[in-house]
Backbone atoms as SQL, in Angstrom:
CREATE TABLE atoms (id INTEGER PRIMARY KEY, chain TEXT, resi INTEGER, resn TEXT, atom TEXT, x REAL, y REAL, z REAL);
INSERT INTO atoms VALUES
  (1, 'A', 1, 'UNK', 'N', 0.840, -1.187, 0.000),
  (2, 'A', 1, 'UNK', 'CA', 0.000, 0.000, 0.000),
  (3, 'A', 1, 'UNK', 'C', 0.886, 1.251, 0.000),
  (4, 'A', 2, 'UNK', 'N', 0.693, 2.244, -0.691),
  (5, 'A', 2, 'UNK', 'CA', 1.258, 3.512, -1.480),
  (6, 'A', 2, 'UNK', 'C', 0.767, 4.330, -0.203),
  (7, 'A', 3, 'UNK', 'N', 1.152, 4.919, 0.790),
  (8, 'A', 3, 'UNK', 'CA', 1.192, 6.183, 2.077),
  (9, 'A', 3, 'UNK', 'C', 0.558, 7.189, 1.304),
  (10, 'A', 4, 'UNK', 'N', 0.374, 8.121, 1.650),
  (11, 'A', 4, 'UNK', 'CA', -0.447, 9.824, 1.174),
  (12, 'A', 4, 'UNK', 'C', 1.188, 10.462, 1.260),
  (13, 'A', 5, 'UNK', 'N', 1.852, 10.159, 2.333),
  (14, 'A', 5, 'UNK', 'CA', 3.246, 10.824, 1.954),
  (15, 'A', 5, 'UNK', 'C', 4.142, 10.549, 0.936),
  (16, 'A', 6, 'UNK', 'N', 4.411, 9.066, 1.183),
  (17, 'A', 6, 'UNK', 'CA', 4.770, 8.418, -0.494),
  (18, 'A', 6, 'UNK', 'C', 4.417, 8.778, -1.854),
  (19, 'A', 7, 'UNK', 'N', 2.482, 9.291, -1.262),
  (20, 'A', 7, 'UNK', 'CA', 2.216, 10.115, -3.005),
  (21, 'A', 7, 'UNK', 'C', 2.963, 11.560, -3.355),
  (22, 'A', 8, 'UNK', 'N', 3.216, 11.636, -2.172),
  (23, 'A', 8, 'UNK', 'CA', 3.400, 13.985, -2.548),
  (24, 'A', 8, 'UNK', 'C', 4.926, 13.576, -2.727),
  (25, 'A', 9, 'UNK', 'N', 5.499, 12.667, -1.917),
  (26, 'A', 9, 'UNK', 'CA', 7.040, 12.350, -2.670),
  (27, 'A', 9, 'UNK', 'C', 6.774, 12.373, -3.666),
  (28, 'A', 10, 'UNK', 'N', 6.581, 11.719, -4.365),
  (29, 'A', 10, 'UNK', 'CA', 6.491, 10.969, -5.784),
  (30, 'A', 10, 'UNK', 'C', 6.464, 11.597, -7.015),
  (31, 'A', 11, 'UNK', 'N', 5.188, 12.629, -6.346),
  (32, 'A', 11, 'UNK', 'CA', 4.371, 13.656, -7.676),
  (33, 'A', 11, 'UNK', 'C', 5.392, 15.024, -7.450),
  (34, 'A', 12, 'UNK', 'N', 6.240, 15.235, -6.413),
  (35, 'A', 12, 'UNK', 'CA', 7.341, 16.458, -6.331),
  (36, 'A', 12, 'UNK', 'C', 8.176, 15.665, -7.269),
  (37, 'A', 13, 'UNK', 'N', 8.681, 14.219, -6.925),
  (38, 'A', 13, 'UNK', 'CA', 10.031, 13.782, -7.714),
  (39, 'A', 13, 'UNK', 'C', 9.584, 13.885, -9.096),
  (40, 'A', 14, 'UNK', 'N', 8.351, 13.502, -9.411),
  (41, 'A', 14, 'UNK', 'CA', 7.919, 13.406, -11.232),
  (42, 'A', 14, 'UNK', 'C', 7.893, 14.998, -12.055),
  (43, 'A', 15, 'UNK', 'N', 8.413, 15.966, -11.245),
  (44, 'A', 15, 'UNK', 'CA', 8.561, 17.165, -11.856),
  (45, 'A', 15, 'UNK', 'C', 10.060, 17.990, -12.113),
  (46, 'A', 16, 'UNK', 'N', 10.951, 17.148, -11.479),
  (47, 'A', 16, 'UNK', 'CA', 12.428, 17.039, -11.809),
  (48, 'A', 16, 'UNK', 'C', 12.177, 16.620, -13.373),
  (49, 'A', 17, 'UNK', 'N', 13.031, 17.492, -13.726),
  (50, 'A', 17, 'UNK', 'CA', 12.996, 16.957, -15.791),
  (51, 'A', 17, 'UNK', 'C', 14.027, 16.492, -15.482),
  (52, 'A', 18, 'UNK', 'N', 15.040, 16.221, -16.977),
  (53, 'A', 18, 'UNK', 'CA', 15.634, 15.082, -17.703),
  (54, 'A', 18, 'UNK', 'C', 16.579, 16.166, -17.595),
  (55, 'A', 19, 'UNK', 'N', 18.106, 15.540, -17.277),
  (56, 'A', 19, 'UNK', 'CA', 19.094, 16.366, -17.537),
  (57, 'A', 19, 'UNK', 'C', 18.894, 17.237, -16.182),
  (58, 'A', 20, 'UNK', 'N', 18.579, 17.476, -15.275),
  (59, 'A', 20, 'UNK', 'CA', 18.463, 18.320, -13.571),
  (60, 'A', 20, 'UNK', 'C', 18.248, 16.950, -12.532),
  (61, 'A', 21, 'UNK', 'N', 18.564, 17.452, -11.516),
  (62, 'A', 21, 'UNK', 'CA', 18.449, 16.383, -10.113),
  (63, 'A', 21, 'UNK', 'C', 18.080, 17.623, -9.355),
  (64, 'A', 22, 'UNK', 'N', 17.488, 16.884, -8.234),
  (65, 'A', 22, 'UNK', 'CA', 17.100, 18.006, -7.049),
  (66, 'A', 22, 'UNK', 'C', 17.630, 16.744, -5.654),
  (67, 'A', 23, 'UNK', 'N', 17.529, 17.305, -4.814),
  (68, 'A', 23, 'UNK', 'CA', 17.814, 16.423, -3.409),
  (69, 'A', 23, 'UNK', 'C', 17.389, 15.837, -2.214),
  (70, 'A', 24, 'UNK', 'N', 17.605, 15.031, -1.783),
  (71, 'A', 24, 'UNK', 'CA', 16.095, 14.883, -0.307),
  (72, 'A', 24, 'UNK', 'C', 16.160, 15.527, 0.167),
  (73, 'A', 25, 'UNK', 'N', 16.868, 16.677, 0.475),
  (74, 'A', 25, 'UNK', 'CA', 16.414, 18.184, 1.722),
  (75, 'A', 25, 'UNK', 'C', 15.457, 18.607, 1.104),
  (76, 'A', 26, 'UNK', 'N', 15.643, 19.079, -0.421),
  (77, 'A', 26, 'UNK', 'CA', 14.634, 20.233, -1.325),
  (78, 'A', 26, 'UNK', 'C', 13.264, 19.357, -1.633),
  (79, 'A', 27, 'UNK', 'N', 13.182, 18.250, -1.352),
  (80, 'A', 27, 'UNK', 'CA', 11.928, 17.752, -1.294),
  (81, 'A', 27, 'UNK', 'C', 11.126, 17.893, 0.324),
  (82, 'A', 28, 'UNK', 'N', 12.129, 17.305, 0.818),
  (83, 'A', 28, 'UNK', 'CA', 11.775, 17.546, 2.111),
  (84, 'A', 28, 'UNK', 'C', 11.225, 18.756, 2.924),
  (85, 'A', 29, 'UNK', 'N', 11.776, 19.570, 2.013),
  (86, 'A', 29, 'UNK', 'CA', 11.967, 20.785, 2.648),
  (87, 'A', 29, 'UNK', 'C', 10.841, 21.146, 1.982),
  (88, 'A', 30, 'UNK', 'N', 10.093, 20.880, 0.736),
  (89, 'A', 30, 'UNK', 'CA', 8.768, 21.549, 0.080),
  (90, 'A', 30, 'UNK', 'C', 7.671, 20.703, 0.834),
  (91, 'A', 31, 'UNK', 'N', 7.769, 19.559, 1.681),
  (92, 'A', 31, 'UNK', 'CA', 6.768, 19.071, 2.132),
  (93, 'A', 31, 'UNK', 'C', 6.967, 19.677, 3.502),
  (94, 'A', 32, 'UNK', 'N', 7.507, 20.681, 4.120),
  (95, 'A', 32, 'UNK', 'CA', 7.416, 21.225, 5.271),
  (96, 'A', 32, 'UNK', 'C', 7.871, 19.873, 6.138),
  (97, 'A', 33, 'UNK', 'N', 8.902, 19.289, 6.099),
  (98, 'A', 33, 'UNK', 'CA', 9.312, 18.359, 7.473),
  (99, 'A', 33, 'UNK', 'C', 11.144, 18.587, 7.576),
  (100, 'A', 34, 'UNK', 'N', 11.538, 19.684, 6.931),
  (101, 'A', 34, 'UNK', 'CA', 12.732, 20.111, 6.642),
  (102, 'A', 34, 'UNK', 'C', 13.840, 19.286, 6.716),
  (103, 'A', 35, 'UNK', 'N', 15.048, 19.639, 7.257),
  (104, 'A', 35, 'UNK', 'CA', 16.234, 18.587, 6.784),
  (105, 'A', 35, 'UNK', 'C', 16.052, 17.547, 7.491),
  (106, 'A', 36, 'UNK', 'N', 15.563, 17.247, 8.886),
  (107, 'A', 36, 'UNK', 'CA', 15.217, 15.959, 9.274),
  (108, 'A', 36, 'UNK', 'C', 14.412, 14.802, 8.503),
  (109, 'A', 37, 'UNK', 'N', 13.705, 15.363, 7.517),
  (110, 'A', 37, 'UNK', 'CA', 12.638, 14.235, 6.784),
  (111, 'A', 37, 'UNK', 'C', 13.188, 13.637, 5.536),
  (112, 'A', 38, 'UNK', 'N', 14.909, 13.946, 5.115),
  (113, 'A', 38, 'UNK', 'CA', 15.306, 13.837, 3.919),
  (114, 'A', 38, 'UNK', 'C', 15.439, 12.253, 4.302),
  (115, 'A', 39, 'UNK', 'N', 15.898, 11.677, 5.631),
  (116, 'A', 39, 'UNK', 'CA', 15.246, 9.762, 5.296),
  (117, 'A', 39, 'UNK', 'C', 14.211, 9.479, 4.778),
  (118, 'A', 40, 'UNK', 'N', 13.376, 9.885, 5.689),
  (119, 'A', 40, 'UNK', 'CA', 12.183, 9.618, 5.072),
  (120, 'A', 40, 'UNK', 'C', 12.132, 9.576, 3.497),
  (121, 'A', 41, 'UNK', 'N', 12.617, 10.470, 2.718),
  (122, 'A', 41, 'UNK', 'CA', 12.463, 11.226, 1.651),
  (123, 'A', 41, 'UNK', 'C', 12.782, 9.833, 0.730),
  (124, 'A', 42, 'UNK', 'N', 14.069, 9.408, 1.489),
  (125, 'A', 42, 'UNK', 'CA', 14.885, 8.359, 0.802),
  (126, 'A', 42, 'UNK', 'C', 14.252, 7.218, 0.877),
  (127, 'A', 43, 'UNK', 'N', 14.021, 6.981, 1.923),
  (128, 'A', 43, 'UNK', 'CA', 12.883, 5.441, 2.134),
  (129, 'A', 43, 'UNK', 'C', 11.761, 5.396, 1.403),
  (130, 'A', 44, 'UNK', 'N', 10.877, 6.394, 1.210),
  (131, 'A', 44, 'UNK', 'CA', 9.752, 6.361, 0.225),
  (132, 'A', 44, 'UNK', 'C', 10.353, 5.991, -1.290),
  (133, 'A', 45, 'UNK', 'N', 11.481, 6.732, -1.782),
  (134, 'A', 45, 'UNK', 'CA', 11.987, 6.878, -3.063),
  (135, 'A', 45, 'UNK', 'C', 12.468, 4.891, -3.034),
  (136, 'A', 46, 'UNK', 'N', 13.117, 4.568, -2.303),
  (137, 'A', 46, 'UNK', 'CA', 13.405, 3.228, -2.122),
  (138, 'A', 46, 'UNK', 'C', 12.389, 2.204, -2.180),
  (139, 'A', 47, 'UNK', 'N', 10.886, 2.974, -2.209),
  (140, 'A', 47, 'UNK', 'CA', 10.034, 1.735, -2.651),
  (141, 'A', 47, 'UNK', 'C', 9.341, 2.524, -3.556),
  (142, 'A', 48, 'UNK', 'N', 9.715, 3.209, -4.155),
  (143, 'A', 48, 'UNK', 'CA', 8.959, 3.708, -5.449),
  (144, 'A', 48, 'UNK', 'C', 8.781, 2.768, -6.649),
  (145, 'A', 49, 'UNK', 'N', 7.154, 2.336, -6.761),
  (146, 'A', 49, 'UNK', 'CA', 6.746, 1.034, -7.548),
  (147, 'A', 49, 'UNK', 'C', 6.734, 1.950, -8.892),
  (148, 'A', 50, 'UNK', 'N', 6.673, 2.927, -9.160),
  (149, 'A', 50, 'UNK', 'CA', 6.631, 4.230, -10.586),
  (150, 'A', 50, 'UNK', 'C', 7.711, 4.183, -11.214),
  (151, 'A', 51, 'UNK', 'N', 9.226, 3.483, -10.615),
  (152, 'A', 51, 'UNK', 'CA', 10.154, 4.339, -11.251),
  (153, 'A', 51, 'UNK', 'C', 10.062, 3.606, -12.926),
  (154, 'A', 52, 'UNK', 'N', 10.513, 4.126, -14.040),
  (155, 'A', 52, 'UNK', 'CA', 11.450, 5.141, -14.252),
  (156, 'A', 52, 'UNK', 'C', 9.814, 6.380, -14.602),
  (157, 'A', 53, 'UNK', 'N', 8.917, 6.183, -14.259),
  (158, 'A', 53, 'UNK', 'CA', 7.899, 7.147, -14.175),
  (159, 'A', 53, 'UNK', 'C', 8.205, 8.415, -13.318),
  (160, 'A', 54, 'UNK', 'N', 8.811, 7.761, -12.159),
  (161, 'A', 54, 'UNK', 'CA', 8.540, 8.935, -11.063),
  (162, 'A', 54, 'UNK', 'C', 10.146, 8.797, -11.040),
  (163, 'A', 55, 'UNK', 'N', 10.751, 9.764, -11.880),
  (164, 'A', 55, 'UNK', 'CA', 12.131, 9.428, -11.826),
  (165, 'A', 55, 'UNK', 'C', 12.863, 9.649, -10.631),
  (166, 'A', 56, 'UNK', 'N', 13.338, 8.893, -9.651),
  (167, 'A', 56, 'UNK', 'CA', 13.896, 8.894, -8.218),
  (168, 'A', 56, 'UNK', 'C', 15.402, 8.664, -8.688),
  (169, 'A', 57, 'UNK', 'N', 15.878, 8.319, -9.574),
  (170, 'A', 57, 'UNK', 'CA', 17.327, 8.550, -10.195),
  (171, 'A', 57, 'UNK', 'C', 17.801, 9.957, -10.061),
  (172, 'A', 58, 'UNK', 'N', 16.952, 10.817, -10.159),
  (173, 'A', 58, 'UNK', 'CA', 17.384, 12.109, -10.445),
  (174, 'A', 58, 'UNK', 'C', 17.577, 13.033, -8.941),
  (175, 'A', 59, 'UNK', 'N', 17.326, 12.199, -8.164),
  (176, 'A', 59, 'UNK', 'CA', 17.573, 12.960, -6.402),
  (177, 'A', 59, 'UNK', 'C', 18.814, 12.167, -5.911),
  (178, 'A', 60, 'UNK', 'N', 19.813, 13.363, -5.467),
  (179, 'A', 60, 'UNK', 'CA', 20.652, 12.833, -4.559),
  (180, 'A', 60, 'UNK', 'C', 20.991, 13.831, -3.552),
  (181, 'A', 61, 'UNK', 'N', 22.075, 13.399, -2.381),
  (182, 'A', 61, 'UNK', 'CA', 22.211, 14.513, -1.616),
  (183, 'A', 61, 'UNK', 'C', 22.730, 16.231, -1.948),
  (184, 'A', 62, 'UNK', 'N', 22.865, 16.441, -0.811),
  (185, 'A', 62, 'UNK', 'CA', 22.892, 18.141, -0.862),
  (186, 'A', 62, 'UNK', 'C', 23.794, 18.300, -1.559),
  (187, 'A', 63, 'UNK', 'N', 25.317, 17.426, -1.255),
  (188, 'A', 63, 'UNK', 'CA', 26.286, 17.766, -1.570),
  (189, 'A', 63, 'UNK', 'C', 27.039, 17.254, -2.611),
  (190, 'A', 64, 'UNK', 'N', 25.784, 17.023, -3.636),
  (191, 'A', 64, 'UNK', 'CA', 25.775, 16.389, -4.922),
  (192, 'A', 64, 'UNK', 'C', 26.634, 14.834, -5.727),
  (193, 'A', 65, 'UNK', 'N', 26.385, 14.053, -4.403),
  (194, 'A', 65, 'UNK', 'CA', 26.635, 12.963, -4.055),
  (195, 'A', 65, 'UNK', 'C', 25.720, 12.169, -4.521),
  (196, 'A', 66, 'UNK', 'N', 26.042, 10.853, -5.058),
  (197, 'A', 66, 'UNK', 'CA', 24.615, 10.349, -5.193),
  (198, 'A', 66, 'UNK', 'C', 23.538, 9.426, -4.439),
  (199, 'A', 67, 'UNK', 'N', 23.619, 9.238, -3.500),
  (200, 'A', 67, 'UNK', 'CA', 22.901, 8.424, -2.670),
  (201, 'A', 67, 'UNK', 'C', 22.737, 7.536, -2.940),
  (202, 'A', 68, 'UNK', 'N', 21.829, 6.755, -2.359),
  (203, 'A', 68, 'UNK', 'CA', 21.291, 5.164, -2.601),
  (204, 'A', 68, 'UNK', 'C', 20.042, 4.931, -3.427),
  (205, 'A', 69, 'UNK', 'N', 19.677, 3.966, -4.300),
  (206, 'A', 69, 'UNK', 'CA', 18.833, 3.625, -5.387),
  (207, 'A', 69, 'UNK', 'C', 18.403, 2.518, -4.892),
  (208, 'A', 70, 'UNK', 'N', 17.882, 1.935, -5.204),
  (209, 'A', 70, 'UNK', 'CA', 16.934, 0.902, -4.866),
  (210, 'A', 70, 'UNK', 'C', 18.030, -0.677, -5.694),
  (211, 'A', 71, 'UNK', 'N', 17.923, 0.025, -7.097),
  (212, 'A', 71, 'UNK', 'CA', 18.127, -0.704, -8.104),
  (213, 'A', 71, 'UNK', 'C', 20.035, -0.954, -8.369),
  (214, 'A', 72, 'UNK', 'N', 20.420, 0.189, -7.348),
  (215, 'A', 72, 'UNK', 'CA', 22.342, -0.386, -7.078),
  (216, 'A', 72, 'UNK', 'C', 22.744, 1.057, -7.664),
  (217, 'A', 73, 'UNK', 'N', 23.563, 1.628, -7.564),
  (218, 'A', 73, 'UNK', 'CA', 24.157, 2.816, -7.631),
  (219, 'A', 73, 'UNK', 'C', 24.998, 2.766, -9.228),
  (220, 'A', 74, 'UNK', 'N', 25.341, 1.329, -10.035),
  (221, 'A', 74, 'UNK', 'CA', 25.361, 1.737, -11.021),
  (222, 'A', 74, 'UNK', 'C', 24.649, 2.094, -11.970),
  (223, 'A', 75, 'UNK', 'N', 23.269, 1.544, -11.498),
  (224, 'A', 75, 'UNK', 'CA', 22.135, 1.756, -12.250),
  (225, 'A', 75, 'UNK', 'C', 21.787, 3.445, -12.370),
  (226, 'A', 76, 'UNK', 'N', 21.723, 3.734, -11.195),
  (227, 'A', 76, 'UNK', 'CA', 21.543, 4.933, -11.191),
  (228, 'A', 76, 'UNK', 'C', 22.658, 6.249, -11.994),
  (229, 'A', 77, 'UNK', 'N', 24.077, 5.855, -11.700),
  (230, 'A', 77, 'UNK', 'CA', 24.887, 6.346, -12.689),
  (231, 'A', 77, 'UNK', 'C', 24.419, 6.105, -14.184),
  (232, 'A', 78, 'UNK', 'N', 24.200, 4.966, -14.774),
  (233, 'A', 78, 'UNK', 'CA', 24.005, 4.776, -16.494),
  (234, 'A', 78, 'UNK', 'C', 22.911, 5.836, -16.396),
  (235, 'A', 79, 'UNK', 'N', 21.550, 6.185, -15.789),
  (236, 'A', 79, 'UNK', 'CA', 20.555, 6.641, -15.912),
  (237, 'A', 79, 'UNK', 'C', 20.509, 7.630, -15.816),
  (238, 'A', 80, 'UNK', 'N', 21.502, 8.737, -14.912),
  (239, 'A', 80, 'UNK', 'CA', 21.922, 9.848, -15.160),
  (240, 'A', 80, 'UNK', 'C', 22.629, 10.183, -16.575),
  (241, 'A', 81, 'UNK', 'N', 23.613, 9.523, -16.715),
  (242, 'A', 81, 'UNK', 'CA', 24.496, 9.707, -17.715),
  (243, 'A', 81, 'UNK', 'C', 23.893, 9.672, -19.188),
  (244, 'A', 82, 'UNK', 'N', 22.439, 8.899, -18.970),
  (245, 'A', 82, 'UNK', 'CA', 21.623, 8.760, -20.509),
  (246, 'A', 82, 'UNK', 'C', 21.286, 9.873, -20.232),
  (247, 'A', 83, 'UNK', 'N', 20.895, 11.068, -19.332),
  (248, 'A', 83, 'UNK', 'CA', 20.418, 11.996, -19.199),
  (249, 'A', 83, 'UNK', 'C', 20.914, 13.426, -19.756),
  (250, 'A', 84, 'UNK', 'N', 22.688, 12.999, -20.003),
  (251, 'A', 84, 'UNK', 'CA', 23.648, 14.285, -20.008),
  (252, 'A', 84, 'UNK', 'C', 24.317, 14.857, -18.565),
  (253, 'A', 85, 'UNK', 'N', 24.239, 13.952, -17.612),
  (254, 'A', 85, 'UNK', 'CA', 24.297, 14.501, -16.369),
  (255, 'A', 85, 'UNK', 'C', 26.093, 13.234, -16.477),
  (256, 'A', 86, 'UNK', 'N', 26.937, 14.445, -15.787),
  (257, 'A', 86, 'UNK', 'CA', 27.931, 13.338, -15.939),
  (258, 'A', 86, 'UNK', 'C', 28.511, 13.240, -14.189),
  (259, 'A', 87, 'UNK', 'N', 28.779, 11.716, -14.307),
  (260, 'A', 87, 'UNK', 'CA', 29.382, 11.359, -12.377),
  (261, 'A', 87, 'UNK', 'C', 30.706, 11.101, -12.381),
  (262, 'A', 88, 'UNK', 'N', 31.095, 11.938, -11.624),
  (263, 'A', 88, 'UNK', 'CA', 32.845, 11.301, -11.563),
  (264, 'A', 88, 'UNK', 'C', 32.962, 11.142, -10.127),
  (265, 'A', 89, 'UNK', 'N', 33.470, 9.810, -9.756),
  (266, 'A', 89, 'UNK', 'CA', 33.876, 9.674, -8.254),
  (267, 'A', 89, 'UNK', 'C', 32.510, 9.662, -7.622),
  (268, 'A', 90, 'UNK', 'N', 31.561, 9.237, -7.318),
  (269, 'A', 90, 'UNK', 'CA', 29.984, 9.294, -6.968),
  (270, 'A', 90, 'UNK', 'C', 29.594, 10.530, -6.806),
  (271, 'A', 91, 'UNK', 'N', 30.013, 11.863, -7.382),
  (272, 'A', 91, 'UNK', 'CA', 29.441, 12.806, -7.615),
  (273, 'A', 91, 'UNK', 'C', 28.566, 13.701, -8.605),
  (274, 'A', 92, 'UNK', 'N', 28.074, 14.374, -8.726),
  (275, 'A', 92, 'UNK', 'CA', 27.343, 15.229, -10.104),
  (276, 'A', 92, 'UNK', 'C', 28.449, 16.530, -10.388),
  (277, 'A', 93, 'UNK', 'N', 28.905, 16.147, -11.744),
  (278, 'A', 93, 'UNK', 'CA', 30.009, 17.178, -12.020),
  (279, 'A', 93, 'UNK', 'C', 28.915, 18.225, -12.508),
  (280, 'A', 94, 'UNK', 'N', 29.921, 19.401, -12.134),
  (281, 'A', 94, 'UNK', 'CA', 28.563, 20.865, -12.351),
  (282, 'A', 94, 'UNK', 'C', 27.094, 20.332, -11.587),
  (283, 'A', 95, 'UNK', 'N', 27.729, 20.341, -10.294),
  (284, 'A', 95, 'UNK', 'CA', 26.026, 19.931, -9.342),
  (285, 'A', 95, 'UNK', 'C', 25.573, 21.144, -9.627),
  (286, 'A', 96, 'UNK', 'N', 25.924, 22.481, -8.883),
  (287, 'A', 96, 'UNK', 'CA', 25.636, 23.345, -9.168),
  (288, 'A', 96, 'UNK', 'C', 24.291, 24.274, -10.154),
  (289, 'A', 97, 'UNK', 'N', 25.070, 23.558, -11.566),
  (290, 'A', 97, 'UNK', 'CA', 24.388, 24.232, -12.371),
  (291, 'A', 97, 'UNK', 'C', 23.153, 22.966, -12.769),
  (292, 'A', 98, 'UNK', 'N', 23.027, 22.017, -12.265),
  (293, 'A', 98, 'UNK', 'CA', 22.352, 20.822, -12.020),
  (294, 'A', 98, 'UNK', 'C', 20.985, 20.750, -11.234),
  (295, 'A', 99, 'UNK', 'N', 20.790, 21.371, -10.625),
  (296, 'A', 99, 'UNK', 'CA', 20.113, 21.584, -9.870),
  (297, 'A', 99, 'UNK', 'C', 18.712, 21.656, -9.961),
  (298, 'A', 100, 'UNK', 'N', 17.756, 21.135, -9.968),
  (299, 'A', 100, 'UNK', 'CA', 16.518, 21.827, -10.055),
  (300, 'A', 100, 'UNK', 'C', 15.651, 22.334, -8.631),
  (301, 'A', 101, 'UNK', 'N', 15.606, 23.336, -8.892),
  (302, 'A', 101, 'UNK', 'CA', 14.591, 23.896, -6.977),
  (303, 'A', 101, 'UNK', 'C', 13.172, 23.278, -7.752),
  (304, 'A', 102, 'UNK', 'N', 12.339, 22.707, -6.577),
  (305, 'A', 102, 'UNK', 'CA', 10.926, 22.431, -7.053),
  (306, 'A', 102, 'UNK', 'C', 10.230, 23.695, -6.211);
């Protein structure tokens, strides 16, 4: 069973486009439970039955790191990288300009 929080994750992550990432604070932080709820953020994304719908590839941490995937962290690298988004060392090169605020 899919939570009511699991949905507003979901439908924030499905508005990250192709080629941008955003992060579990900036989600977290639009559902009002601020930097404490970015687990949470991650645990919902970790059972996301939507993906590559509700693209959860495209969130990683603040510090443009890539976090954990469900599906293994190389997966998540190829899936960025089909994106134009490039990782060196488990990071987002040009996080920066990477970024999407929701």
């Amino acid at each position: 069973m899919i939570t009511d929080f699991q949905k507003r994750v979901y439908f924030l992550c499905k508005k990250i486009p192709k080629g941008r990432v955003s992060t579990y604070g900036e989600i977290s932080k639009r559902l009002g439970r601020g930097i404490i709820g970015s687990r949470a953020i991650g645990n919902a994304l970790n059972k996301n039955p939507y993906s590559p719908v509700v693209p959860c590839h495209r969130v990683v941490k603040s510090d443009g790191s890539l976090g954990g995937f469900a599906k293994g962290g190389r997966k998540k690298i190829d899936l960025l990288r089909k994106e134009g988004i490039c990782v060196s060392k488990g990071k987002i090169i040009g996080f920066n300009k990477k970024i999407f605020k929701l």
